[in-house]
C-alpha positions, 0 to 999 in steps of 0.5 A: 842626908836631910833631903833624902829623908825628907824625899823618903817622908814625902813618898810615904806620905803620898801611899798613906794619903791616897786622892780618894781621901782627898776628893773630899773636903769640908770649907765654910759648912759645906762639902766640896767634891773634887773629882779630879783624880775620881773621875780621870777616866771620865773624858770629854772630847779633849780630855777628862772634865774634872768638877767641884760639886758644893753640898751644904746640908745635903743639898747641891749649891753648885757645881763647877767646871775645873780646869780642863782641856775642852774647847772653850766656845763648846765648855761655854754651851755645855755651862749654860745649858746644863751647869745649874740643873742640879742647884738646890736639889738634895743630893739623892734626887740629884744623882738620879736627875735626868739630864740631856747632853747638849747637841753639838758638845756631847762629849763633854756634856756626857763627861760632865754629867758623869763627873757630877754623878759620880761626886755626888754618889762619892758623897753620899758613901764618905760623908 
């Protein structure tokens, strides 16, 4: 009986608690946004390409690539090349920066431009 109650609470919870509310959290003064669940539509060529994007006052720290599916010699050139163009930026002109995909990765440079977007523009409608 207990372990259906607590299976029944469990659900409950899990319709309250939708993964828009927690896309977003606050740790040592900064915004994090996690676009796992926002951005699982936005796919590279293996996959979604889900980020981190770290704010701390109103401006990008930085952003990181989370657990995905792309090849690692390809999710490595996209890093390198584009990861930190957005660092220091304040988060309205990082959302309207102008970024180029790299040759040879496109896909996952599109999907990772695009998950950065849309934390960025996340954070700007719930902070």
């Amino acid at each position: 009986m207990r372990k259906i109650l607590l299976i029944l609470i469990t659900y409950h919870l899990s319709l309250i608690i939708s993964p828009a509310q927690s896309a977003m959290t606050k740790e040592n003064g900064r915004y994090v946004v996690n676009t796992t669940e926002l951005g699982k539509s936005i796919e590279g060529y293996n996959g979604p390409v889900p980020v981190k994007v770290y704010i701390k006052k109103n401006k990008v720290e930085k952003v990181e690539v989370l657990k995905c599916q792309e090849s690692p010699k390809y999710l490595a050139k996209v890093k390198r090349a584009i990861l930190d163009v957005w660092n220091g930026l304040k988060v309205k002109d990082a959302s309207k920066k102008q970024v180029d995909a790299v040759t040879g990765a496109t896909y996952t440079s599109e999907a990772l431009i695009q998950n950065v977007r849309l934390g960025l523009d996340y954070y700007q409608k719930h902070k």
